[in-house]
N, C-alpha and C positions, 0 to 999 in steps of 0.2 A: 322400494327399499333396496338398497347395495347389497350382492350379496357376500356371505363371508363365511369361509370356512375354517374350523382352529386345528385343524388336522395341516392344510395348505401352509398357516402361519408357521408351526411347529417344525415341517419338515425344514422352510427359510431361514427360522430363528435359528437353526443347531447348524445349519451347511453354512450361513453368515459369520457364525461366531466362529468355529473351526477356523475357518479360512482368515478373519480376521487375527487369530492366534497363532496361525502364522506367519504371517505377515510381519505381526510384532515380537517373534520371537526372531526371524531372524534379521530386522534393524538393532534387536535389543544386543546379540552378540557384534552384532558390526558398529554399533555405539558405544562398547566394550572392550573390543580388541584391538591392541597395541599395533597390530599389522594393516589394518584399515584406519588410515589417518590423514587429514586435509583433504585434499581434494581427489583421493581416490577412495576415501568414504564418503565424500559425496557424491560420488559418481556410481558408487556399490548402492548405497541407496534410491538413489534416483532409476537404477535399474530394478531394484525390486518393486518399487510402485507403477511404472513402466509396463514393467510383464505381468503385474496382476492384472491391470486394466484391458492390456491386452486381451490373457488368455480367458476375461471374464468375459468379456465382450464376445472374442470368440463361442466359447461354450452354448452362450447364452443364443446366440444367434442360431445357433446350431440345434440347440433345446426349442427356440419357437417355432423354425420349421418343421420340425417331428411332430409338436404339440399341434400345428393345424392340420396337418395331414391324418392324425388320429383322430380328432375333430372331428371333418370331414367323412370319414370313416366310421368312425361312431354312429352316427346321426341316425342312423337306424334301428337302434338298440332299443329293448324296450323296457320298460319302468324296473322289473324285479333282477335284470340284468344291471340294471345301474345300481340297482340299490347292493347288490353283490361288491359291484366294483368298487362301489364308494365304500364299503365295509371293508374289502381288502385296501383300500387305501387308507385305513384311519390306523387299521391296525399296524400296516407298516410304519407309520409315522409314529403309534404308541413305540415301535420299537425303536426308530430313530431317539427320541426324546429320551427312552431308557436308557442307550448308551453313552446319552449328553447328561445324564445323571450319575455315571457311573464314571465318567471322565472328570466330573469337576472338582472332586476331592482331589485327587492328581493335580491340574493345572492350576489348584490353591494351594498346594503344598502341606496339603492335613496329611495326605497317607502317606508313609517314607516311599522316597525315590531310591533308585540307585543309578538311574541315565545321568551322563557325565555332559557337559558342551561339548555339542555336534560341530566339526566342522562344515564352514561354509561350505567350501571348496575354494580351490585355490586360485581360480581364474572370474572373469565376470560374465560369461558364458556358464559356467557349470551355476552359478548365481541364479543366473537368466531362467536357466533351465529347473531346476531346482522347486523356485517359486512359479514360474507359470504353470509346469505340469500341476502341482498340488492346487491352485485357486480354479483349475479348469477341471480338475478331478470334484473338487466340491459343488461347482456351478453347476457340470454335469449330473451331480450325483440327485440334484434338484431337478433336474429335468427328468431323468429314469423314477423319481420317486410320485412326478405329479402325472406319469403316463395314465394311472387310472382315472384321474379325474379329465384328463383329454378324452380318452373311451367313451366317457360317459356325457361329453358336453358339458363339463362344469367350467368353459373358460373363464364365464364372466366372474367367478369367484376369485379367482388366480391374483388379479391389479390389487385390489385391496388386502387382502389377506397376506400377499407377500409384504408390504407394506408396514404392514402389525408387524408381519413375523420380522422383518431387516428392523423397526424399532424397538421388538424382544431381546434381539442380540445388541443393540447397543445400550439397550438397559444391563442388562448380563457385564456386557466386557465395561461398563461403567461399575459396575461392583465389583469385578475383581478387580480393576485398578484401586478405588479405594478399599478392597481389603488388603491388598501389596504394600499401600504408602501407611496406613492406616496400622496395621498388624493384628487386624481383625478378621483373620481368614477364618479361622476357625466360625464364629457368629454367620459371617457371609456363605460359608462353605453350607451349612448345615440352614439354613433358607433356602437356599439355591438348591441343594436336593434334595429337599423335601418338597419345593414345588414342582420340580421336573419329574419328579417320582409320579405324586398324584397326578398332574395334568397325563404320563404314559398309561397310567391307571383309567384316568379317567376315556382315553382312546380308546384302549383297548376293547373297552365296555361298550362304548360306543358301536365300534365295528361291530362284535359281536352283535349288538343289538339293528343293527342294519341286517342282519343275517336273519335275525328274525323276522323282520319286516317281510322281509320278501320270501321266507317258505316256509314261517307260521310262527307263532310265540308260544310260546311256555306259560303256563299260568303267574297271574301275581300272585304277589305274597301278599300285600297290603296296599291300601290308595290313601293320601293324605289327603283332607277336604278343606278350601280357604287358597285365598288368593294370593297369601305369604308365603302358602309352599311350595308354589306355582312353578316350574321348572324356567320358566318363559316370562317369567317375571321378576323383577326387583323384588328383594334382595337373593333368593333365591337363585337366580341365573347367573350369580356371581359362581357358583360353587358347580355347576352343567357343566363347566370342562373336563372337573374332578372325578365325576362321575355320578352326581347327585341326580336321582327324581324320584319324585313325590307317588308312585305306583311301580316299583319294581318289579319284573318277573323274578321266578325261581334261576334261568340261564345268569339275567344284569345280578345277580345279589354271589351267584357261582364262578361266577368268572373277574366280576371284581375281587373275591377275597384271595382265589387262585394268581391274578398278576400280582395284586401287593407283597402277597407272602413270597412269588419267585422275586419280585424287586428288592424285600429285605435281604433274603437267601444272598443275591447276587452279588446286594450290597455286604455283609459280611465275608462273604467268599473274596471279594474283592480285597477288604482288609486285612484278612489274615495272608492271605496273596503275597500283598507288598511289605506285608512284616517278613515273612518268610525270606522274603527276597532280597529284603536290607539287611538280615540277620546274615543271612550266604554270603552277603556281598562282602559285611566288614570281618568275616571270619578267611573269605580268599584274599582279603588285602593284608590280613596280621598275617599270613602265611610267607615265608621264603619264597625268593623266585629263585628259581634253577643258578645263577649266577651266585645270589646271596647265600647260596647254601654251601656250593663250592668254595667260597670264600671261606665261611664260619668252619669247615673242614679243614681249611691250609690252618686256618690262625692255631686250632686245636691241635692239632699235629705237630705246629711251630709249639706251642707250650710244652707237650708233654716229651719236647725231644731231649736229649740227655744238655746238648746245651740251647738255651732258650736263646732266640737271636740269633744264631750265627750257623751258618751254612755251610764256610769252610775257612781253616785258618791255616795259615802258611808255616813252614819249614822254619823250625827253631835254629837259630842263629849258632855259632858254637859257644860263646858267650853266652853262659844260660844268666847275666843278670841283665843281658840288655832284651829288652819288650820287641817281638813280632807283631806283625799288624793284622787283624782278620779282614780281609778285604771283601767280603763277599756281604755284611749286615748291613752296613751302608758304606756308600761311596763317599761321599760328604764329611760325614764325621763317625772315623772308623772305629772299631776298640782295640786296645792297648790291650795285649798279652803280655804274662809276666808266668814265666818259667818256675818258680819257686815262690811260695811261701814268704820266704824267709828275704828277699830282696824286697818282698812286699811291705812286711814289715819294720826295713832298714829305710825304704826310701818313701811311704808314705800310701793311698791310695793310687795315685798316678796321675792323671788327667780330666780333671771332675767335665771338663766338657764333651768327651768322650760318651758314648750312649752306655757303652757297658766296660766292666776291665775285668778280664778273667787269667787265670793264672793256673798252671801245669803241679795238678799235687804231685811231690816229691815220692811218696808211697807206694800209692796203685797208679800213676801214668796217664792221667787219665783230666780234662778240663773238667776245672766246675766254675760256678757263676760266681763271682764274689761283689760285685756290686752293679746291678741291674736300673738305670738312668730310667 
């Protein structure tokens, strides 16, 4: 029989899809932006698939020398030692899977954002650079996460089960595409974490229960009797990832209710998170910026001056019925002064294309506004 582990699939499934996410987010802004166009978008993208291949391959080559040398190394270890190792490796992977549950609301657009389009960079090196560090960051991240099962000799689990897990994540990023085209995120969001939820669930029970194995168990609680409730058998062994078996200890029944409930927790905490965060966001954007305020201070100041519009007005003529020009309101189209009243009167408004005509009260000496364009 091949062997196969869902801890191994798990840690590939979340490091595949990540990396494929980004991958496709940054073709999707360079399929997007008005500045990456013919043939030097083609050449932007042909270097980010370039440098993931690259830096994959790199990593990867890098992760299976380590992995035989710990092999190697290992092979002397003895049964309750492995059974340790392989429980800290499930658990770490329940944790990986937790995070790929607590990302996906996010990368479906259910829980408000307020990350704005990142730029690329502005050259095709900082491109280069950009995408191979992160796709060698995630290939890596699979290699530091399968160390425990190198320890322990589980290599021949590793071929198939990465396998499962690279066709997990392309089931995955096959659903968010169609919940994107579709506008069915919300449906696909809430599948998607509730099975990454339980499968972290079901991990972590696991581990724990390898822990048991190897330095004693806990009493059961109960034993199911019949071949349908068989952990190891159909239909039953559908739901073993979950966390299902049919004899539980008092630890497997404490530690599953314990992860679920910090998975809801984190998942709520998460929620109110990015409401708070969208709430902050659109309250600093209805906010003034330092310029915009200074402004809204001139215009107020321009209103509540004794003459509205005009900043300075020239030396009255000796002929107080001929009009002085304010030249300081506008250059363009200036306002007509009129020295009295009473000229104003005789010869009409003045110059309706004019912005404003203001005229010299004959009493207290003093401009007022008389007709404001």
């Amino acid at each position: 029989m091949v062997a196969f582990d869902i801890g191994i699939a798990t840690i590939f499934a979340r490091e595949v899809l990540e990396g494929s996410i980004i991958i496709s987010q940054y073709r999707t802004v360079l399929l997007r932006s008005s500045e990456w166009e013919g043939e030097r978008q083609r050449l932007a993208l042909r270097t980010i698939t370039l440098s993931a291949i690259g830096a994959g391959f790199v990593a990867f080559a890098l992760c299976l020398i380590v992995g035989i040398v710990l092999a190697i190394l290992g092979n002397d270890l003895d049964d309750q030692t492995s059974q340790i190792i392989e429980g800290i490796s499930k658990i770490v992977a329940a944790i990986c899977i937790l995070q790929l549950s607590l990302k996906l609301p996010k990368w479906l657009g259910v829980y408000p954002s307020t990350s704005r389009n990142k730029e690329l960079g502005l050259t095709l090196g900082e491109i280069r650079f950009n995408v191979a560090w992160n796709i060698w960051r995630e290939v890596a991240e699979c290699g530091v996460f399968l160390i425990p099962y190198f320890l322990a000799g589980s290599i021949e689990e590793i071929p198939l089960s990465a396998i499962i897990g690279v066709a997990i994540s392309l089931v995955l990023s096959l659903l968010m595409v169609y919940a994107n085209r579709t506008g069915s995120q919300y449906s696909v969001c809430i599948f998607m974490t509730l099975i990454t939820s339980m499968l972290s669930t079901g991990l972590f029970v696991g581990g724990c229960h390898e822990f048991e194995e190897a330095l004693g168990e806990t009493p059961q609680l109960w034993n199911i009797n019949g071949n349908f409730w068989d952990k190891n058998k159909f239909p039953m062994t559908m739901f073993y990832p979950f966390g299902y078996t049919q004899n539980p200890t008092i630890l497997h029944i404490v530690t599953l209710t314990l992860w679920a409930a910090l998975t809801i927790f984190l998942h709520i905490r998460k929620y109110r998170l990015s409401v708070q965060a969208a709430a902050q966001h659109c309250t600093e954007e209805s906010l003034p910026t330092q310029e915009e305020r200074e402004e809204q201070e001139e215009e107020m100041d321009i209103e509540n001056s004794p003459i509205t519009g005009v900043s300075r007005v020239e030396e009255r003529d000796e002929d107080e019925n001929t009009p002085s020009i304010a030249t300081d309101y506008d250059e363009e189209s200036p306002c007509e002064v009129y020295e009295n009243k009473s000229w104003r009167r005789e010869n009409g408004e003045g110059d309706l294309e004019s912005p404003c005509i203001i005229s010299f009260a004959d009493d207290v000496g003093r401009v007022e506004v008389v007709l404001d364009k």
